[in-house]
DRENNUNU-293998 format. One line per field, with one value per residue: residue number from 1; residue in three letters; x, y, z of N, C-alpha, C in turn. Coordinates in Angstrom, 1 decimal, padded with zeros to 4 digits. Layout:
k c(NUM,...)
r c(ALA,...)
n.X c(X,...)
n.Y c(Y,...)
n.Z c(Z,...)
ca.X c(X,...)
ca.Y c(Y,...)
ca.Z c(Z,...)
c.X c(X,...)
c.Y c(Y,...)
c.Z c(Z,...)
END
This chain:
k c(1,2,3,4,5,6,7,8,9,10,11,12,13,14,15,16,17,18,19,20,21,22,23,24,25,26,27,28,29,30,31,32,33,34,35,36,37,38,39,40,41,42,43,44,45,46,47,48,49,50,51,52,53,54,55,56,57,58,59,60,61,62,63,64,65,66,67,68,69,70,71,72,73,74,75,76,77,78,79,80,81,82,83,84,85,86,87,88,89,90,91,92,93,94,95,96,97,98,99,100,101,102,103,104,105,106,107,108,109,110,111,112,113,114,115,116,117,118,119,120,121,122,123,124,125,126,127,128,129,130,131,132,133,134,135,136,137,138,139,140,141,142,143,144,145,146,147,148,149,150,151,152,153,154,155,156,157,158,159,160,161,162,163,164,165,166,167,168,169,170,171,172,173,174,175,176,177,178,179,180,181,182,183,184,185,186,187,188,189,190,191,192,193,194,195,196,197,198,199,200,201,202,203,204,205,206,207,208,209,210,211,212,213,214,215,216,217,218,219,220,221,222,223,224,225,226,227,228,229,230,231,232,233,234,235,236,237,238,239,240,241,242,243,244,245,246,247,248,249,250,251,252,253)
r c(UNK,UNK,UNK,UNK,UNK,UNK,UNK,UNK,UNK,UNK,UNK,UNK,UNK,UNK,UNK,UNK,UNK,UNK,UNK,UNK,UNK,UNK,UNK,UNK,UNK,UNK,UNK,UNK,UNK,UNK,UNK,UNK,UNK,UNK,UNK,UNK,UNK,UNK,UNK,UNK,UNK,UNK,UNK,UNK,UNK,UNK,UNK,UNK,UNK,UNK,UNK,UNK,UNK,UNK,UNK,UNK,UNK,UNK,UNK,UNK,UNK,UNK,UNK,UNK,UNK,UNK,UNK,UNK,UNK,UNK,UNK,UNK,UNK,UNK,UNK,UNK,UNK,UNK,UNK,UNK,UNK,UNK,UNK,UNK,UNK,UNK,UNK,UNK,UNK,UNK,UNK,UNK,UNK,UNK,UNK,UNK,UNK,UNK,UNK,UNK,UNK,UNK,UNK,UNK,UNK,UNK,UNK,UNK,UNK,UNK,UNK,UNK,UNK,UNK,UNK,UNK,UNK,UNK,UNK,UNK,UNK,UNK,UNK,UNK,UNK,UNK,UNK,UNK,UNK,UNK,UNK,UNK,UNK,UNK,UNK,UNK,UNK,UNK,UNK,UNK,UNK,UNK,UNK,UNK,UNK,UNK,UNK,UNK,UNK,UNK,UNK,UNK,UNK,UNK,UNK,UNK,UNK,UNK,UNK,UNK,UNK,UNK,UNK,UNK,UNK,UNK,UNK,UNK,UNK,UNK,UNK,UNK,UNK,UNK,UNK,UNK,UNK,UNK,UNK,UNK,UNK,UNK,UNK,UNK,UNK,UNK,UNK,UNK,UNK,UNK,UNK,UNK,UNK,UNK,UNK,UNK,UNK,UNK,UNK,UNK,UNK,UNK,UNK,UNK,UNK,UNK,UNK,UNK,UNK,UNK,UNK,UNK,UNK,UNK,UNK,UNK,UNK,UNK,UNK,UNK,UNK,UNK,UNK,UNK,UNK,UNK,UNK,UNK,UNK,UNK,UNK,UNK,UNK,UNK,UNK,UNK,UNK,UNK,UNK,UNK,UNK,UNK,UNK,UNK,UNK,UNK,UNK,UNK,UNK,UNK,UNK,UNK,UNK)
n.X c(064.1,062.4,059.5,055.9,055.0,057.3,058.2,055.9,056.9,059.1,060.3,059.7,057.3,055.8,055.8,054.6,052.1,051.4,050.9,049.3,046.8,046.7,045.7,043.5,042.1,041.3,041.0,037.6,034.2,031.6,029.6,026.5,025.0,025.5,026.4,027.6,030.0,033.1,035.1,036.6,037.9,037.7,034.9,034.8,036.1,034.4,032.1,033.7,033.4,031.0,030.3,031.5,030.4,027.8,028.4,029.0,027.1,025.3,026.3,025.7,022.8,022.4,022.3,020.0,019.5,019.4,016.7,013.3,013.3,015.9,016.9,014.3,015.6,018.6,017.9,016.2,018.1,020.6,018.9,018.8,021.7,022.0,020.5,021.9,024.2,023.8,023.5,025.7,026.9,026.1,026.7,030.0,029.6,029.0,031.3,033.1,034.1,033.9,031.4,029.2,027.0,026.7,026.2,026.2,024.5,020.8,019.9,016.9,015.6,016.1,017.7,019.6,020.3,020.2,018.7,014.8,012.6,009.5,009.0,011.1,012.1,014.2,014.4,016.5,018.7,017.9,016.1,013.7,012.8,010.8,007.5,004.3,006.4,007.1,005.1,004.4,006.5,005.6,003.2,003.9,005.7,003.6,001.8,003.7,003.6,001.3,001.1,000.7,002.8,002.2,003.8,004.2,001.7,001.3,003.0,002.2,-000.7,-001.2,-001.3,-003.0,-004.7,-006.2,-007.9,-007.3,-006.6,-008.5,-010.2,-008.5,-008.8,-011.2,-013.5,-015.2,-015.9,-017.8,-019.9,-020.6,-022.3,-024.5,-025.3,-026.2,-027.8,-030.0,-031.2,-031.5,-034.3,-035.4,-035.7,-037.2,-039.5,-040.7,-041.3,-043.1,-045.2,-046.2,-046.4,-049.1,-051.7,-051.4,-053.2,-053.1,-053.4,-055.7,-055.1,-057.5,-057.2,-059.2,-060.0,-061.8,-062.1,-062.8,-062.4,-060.2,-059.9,-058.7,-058.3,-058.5,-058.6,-061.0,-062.5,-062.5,-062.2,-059.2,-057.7,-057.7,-058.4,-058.5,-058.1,-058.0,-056.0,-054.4,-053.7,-051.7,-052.2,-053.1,-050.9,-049.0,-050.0,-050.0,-047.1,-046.3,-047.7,-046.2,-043.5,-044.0,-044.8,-042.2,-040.9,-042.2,-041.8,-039.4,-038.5,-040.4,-040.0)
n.Y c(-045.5,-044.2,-045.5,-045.1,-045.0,-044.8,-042.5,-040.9,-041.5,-039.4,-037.0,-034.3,-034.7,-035.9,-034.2,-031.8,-033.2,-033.1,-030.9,-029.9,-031.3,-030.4,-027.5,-027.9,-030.0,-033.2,-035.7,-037.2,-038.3,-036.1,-034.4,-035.0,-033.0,-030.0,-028.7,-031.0,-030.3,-028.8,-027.8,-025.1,-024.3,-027.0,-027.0,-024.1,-025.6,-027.6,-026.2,-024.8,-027.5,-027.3,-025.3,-025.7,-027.6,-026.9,-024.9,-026.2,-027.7,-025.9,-024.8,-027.4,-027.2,-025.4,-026.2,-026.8,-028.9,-031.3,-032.8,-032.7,-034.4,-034.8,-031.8,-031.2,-032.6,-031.6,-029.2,-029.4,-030.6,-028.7,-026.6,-028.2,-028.3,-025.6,-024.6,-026.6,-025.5,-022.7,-023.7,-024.3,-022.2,-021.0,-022.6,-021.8,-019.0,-019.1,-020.2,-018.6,-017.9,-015.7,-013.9,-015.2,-014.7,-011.9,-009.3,-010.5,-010.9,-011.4,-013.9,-013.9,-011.9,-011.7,-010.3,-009.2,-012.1,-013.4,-017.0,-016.8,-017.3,-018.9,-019.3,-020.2,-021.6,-021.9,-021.4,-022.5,-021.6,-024.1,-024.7,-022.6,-022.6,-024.9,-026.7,-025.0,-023.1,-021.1,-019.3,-019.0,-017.3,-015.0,-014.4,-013.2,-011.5,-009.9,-009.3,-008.0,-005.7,-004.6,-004.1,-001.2,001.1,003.2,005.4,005.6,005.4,008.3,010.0,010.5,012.0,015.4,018.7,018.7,016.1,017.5,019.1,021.4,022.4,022.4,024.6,025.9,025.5,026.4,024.9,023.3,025.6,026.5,023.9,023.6,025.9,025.7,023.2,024.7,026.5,025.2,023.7,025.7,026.1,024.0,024.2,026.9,025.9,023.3,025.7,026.9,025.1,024.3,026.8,027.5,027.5,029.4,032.6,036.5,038.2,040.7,042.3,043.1,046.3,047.3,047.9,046.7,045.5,043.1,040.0,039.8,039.3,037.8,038.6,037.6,038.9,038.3,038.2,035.7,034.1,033.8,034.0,034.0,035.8,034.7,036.9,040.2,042.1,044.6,047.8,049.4,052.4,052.4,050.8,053.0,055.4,054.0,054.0,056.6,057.8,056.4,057.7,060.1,060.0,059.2,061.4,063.4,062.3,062.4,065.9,066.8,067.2)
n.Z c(-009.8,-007.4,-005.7,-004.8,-002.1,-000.9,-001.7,000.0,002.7,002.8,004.7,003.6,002.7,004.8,006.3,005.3,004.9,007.6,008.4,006.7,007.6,010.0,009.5,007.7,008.8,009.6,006.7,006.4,006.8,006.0,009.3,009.9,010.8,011.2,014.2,015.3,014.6,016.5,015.7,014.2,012.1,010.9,010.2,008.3,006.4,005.3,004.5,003.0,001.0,000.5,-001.3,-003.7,-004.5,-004.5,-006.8,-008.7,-009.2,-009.9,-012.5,-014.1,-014.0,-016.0,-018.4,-020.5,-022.1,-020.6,-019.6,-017.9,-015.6,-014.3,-014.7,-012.3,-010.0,-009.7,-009.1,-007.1,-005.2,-005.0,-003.6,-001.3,-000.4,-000.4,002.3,003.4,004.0,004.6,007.7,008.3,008.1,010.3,012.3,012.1,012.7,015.3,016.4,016.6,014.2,011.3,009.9,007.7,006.4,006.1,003.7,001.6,-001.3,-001.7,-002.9,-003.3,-005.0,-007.9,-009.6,-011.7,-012.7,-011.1,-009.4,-008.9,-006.1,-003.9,-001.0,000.7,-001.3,-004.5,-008.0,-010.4,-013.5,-015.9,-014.9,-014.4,-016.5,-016.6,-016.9,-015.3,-014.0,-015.0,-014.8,-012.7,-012.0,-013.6,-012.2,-009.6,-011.0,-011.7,-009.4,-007.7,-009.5,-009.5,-006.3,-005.0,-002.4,000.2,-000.3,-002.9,-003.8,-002.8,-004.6,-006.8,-006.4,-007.0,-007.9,-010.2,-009.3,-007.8,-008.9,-010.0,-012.5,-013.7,-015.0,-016.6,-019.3,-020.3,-020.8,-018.9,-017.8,-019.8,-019.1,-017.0,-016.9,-019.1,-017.2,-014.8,-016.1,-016.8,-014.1,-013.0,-014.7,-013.8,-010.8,-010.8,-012.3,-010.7,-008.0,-009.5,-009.5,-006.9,-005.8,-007.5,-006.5,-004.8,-003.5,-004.3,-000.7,000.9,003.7,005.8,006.9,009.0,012.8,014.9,017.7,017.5,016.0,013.8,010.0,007.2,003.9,000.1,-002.8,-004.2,-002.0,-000.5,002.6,004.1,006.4,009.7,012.9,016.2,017.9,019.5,016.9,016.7,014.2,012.2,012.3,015.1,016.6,016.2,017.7,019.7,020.1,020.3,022.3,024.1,024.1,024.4,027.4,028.5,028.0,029.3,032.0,032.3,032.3,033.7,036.0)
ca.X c(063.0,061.4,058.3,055.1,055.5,058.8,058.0,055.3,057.7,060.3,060.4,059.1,056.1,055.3,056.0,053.2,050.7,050.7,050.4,047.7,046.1,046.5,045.1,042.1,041.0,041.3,039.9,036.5,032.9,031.0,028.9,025.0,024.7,026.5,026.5,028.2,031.4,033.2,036.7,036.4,039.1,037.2,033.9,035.3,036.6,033.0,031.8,033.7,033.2,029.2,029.9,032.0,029.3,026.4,028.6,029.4,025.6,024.6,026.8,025.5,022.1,022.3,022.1,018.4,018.8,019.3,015.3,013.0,013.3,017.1,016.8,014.0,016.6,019.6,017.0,016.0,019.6,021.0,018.0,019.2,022.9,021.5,019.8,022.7,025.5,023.4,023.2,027.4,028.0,025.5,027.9,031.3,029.8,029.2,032.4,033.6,034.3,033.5,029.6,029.1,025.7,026.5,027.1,025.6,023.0,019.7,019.1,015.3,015.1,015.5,018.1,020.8,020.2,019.7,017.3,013.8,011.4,008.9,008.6,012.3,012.4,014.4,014.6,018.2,019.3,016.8,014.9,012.9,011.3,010.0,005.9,004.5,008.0,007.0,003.7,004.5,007.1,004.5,002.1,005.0,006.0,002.1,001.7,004.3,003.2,000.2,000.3,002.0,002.6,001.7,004.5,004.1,000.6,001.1,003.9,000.6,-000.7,-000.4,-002.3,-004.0,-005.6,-007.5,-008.8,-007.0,-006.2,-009.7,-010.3,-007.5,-009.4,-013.0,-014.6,-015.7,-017.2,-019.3,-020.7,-021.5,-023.2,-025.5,-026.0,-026.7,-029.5,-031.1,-031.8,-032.9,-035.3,-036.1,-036.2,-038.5,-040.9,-040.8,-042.1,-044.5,-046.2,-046.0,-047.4,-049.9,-052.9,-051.7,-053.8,-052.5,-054.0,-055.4,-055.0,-058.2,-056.9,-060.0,-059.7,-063.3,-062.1,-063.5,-061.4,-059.4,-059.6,-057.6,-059.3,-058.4,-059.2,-061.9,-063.3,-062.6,-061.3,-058.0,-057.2,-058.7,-057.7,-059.4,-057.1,-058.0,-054.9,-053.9,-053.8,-050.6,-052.2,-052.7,-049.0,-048.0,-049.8,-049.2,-045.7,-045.9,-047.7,-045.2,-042.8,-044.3,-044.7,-040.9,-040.4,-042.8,-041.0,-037.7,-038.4,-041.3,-039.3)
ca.Y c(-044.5,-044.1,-045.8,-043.9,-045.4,-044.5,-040.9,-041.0,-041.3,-038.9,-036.5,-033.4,-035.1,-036.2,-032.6,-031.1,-033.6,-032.8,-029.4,-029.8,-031.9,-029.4,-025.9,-028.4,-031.2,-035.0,-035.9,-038.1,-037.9,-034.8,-034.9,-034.9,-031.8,-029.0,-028.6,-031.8,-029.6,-028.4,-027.3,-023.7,-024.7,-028.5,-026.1,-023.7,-026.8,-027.9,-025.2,-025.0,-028.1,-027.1,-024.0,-025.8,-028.3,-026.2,-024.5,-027.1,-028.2,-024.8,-024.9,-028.4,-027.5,-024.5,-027.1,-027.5,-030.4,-032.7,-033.1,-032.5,-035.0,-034.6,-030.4,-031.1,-033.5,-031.0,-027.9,-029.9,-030.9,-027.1,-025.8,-028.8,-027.3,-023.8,-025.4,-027.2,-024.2,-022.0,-024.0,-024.7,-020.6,-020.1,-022.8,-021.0,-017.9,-019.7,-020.7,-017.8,-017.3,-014.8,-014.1,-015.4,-014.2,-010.1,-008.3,-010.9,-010.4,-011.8,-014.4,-014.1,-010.5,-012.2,-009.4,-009.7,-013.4,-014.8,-017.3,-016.2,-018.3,-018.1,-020.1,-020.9,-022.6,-021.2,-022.4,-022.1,-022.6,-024.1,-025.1,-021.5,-022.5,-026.0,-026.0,-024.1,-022.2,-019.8,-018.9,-018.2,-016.0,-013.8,-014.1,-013.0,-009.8,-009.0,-009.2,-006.9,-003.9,-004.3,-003.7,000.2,001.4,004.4,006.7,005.1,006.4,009.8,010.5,010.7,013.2,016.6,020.1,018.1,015.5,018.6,020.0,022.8,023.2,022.2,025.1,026.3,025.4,027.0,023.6,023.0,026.6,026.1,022.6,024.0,027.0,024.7,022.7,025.4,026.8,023.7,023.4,027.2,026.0,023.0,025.0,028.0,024.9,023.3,026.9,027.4,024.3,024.2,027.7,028.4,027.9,030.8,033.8,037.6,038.2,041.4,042.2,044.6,047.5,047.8,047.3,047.0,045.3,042.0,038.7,040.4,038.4,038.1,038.3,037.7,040.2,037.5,038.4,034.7,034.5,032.9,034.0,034.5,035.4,034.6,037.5,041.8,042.7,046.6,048.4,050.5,053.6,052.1,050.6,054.5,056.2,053.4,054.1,058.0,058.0,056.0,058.9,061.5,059.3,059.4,063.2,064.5,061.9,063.5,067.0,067.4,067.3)
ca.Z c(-009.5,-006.1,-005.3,-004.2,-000.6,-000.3,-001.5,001.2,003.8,002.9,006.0,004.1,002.7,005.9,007.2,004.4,005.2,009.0,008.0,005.8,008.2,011.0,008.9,007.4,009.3,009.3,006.2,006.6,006.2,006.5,009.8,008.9,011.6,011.6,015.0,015.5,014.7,017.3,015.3,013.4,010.5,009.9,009.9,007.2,005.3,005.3,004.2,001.1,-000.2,-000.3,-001.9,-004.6,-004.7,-005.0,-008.2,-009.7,-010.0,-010.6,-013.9,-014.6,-014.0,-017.1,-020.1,-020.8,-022.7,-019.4,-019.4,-017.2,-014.3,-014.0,-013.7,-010.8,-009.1,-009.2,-008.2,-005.7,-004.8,-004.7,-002.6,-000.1,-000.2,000.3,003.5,004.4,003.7,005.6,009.0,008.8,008.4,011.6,013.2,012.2,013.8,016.7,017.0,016.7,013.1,010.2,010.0,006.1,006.0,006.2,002.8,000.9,-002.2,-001.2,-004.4,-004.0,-005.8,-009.0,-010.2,-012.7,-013.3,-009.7,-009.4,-007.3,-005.6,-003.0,000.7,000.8,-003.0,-005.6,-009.2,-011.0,-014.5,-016.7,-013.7,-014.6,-017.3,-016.1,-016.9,-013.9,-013.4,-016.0,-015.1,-010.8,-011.7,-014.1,-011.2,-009.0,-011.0,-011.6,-007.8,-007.1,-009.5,-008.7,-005.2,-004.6,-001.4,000.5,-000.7,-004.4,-004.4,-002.9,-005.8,-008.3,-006.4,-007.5,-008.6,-011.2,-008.5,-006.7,-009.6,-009.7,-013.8,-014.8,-015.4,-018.0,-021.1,-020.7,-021.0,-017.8,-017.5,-020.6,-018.9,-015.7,-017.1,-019.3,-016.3,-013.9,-016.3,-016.5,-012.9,-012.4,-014.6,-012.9,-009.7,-011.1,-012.5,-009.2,-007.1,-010.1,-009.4,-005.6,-005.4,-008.1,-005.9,-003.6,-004.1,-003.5,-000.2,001.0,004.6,006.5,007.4,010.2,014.1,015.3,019.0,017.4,015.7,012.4,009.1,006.0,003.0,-000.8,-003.8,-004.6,-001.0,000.4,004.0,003.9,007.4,010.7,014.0,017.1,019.4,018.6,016.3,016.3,013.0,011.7,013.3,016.4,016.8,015.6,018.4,021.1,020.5,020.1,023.8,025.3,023.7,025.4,029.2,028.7,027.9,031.0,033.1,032.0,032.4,034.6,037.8)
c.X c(062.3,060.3,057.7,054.8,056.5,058.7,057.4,056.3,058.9,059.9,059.5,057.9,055.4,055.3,054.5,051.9,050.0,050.3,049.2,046.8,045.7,045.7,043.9,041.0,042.0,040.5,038.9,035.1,032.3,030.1,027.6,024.4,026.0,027.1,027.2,029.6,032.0,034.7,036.2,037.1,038.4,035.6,034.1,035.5,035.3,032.3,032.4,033.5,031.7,029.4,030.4,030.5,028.4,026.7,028.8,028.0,024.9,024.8,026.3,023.5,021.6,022.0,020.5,017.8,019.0,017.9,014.7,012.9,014.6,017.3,015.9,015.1,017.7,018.5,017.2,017.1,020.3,020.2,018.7,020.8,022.6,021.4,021.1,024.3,025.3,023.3,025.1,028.0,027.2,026.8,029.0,030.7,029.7,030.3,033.6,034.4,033.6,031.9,029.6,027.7,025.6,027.1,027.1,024.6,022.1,019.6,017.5,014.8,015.2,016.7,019.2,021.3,020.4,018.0,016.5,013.1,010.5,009.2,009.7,013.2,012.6,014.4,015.9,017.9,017.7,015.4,013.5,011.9,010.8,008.1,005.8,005.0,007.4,005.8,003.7,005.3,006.2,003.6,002.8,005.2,004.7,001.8,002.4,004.8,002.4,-000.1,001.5,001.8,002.1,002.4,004.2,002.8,000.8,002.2,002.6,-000.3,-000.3,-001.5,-003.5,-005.2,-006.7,-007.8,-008.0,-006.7,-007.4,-010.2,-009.7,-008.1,-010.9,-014.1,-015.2,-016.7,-018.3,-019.9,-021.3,-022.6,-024.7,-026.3,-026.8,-028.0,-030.8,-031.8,-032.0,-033.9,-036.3,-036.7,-037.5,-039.5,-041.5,-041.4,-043.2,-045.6,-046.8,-046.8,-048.2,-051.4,-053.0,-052.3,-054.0,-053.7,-054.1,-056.2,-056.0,-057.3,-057.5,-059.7,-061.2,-063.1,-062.5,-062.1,-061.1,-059.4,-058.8,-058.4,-058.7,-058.8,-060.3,-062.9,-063.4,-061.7,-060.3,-057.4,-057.7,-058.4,-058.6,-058.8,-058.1,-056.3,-055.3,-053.4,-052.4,-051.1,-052.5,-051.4,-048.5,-048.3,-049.8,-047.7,-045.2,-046.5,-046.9,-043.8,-042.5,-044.7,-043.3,-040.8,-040.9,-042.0,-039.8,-037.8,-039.1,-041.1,-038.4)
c.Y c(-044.8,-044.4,-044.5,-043.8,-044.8,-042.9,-039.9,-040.8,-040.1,-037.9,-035.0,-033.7,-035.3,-034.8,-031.6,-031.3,-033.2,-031.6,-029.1,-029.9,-030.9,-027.9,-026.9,-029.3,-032.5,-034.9,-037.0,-037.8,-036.2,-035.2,-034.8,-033.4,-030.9,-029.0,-029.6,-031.5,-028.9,-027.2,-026.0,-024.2,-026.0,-027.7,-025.6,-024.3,-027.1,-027.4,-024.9,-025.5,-027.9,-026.5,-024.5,-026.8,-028.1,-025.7,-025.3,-027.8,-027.3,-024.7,-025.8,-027.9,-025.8,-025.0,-027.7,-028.7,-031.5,-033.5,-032.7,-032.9,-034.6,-032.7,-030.5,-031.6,-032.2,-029.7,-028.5,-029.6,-029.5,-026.8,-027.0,-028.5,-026.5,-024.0,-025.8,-026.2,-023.2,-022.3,-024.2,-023.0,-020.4,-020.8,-022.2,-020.0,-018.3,-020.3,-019.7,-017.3,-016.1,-015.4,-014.0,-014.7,-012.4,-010.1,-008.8,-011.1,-011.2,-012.5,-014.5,-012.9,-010.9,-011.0,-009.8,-010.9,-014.2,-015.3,-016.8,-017.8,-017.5,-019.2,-020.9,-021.8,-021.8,-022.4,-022.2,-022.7,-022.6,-024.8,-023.9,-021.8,-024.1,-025.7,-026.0,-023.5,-020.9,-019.1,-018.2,-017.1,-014.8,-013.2,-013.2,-011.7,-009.2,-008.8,-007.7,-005.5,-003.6,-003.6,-002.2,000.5,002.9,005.6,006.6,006.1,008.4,010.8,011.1,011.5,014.2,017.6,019.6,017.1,016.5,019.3,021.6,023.8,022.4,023.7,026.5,026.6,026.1,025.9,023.4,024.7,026.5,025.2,023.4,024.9,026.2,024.0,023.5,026.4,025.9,023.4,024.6,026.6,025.1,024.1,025.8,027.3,024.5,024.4,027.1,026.5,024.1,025.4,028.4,028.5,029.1,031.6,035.0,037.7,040.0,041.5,043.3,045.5,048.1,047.2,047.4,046.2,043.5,041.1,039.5,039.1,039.1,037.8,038.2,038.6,039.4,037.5,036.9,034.8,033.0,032.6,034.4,034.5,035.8,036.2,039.1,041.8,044.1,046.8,048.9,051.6,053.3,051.7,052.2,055.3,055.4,054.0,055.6,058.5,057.7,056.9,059.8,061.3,059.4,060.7,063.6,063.5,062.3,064.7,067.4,067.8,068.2)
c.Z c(-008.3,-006.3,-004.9,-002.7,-000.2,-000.5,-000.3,002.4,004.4,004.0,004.9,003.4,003.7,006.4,006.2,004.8,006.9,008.8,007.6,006.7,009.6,010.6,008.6,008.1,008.8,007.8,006.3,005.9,006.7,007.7,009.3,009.7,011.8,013.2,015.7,015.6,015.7,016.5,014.8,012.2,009.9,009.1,008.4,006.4,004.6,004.3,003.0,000.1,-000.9,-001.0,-003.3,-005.4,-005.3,-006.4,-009.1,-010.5,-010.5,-012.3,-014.4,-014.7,-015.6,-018.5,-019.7,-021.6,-022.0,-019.7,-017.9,-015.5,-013.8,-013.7,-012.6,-009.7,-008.7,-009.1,-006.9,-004.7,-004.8,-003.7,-001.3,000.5,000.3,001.9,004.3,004.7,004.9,007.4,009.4,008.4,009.8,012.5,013.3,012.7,015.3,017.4,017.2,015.0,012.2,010.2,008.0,005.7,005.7,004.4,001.8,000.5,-001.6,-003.2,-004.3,-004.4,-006.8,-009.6,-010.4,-012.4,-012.1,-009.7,-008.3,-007.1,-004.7,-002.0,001.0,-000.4,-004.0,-007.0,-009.9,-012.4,-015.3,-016.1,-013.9,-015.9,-017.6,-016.5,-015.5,-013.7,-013.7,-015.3,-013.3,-011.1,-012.3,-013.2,-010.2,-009.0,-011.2,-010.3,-007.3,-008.1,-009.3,-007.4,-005.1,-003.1,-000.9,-000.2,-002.0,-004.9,-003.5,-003.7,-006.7,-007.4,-006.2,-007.7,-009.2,-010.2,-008.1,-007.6,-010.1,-011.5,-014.9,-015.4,-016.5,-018.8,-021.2,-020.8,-019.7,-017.5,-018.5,-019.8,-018.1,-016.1,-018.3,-017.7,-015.3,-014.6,-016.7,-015.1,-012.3,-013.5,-014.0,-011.6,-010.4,-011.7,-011.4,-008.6,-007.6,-009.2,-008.0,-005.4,-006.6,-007.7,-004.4,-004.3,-003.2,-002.1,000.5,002.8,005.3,007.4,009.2,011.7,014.7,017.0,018.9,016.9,014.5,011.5,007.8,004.9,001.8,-001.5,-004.0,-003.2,000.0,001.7,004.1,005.2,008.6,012.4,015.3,018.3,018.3,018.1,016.0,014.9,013.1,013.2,014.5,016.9,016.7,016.8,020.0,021.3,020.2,021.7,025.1,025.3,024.8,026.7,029.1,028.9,029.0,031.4,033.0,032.6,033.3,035.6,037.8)
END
């Protein structure tokens, strides 16, 4: 039976491994910077092992009876993958590879069982319900029903905002009409009070060339004017002479 040396050598073993070696890479350490990479295929290599990486602790970090320190550790340790996955697809595009970032979900919407976070820190697994965990994400989804946006609130208005089917039911015209005879009678209290020391006033009739006064039925002088004021019948035949200065100036000639 052949050794594992001697298998080693046979010509198409050696023919596989160059092969391998040529589509993947040397294998070695990973560098600590992406950018240290220059190859596209060692890149991509890279690159998968995080992604296997990252699953492999995501699945491990699902059993909530690890305890508590050991899920912060692998949180932790995922979010540092994420971080480090993310800087070795910017490189592959830079090198001219496939852009990994298009076309994929956003895990911080929290929908159909991705973890959320906030300021670049997600929680996974049974990392969610750590003390504290529970209580940001509540704050989290109360935040964002709370706040609605512009279009959100102009959905909710409608007919009903402006008033427009208050008065359907009749209730609103009974109120008013209560209300509005309440404050005629305010009002008509109000004018009483304000004018119940006027008293009817009666106006002389006489033109004597002198100051004209105003007198009350009680004979007190309410009003008094220093100028001659013209009567009715004087207004009537001032303005029946200036009549008849018209008509001869009309016809005379």
């Amino acid at each position: 039976m052949a050794r594992n040396q001697e298998k080693a050598q046979a010509m198409l073993n050696r023919f596989l491994a160059f092969k391998k070696e040529s589509m993947y890479g040397a294998r070695g350490k990973r560098p600590a910077l992406a950018s240290e990479c220059r190859d596209l295929l060692t890149a991509e290599r890279w690159r998968r092992s995080i992604v296997r990486e990252i699953s492999k602790h995501v699945t491990e970090i699902q059993n909530g009876s690890l305890g508590e320190h050991r899920v912060r550790d692998l949180n932790d340790h995922i979010n540092k993958q994420l971080r480090v996955k993310h800087h070795w697809e910017k490189q592959i595009k830079m090198l001219g590879g496939p852009d990994y970032t298009r076309g994929v979900p956003d895990i911080r919407d929290g929908r159909q069982g991705r973890p959320i976070g906030s300021n670049g820190y997600f929680y996974f697994g049974a990392a969610r319900n750590l003390p504290g965990v529970r209580e940001l994400f509540e704050k989290q989804a109360y935040d964002k029903i709370s706040k609605k946006t512009r279009g959100e609130l102009h959905k909710l208005v409608d007919a009903q905002y402006y008033g427009y089917g208050d008065d359907d039911d009749g209730i609103l015209a009974k109120v008013e009409k209560k209300v509005e005879q309440k404050a005629r009678k305010r009002a008509i209290k109000k004018w009483n009070e304000e004018n119940k020391k006027v008293k009817v006033r009666k106006v002389a009739k006489t033109y004597d060339g002198s100051s004209a006064t105003t007198k009350d039925k009680d004979g007190e002088v309410l009003f008094k004017a220093h100028v001659p004021l013209p009567s009715d019948e004087d207004i009537k035949a001032a303005i029946l002479a200036k009549k008849k200065a018209e008509l001869m100036a009309k016809y005379a000639n």
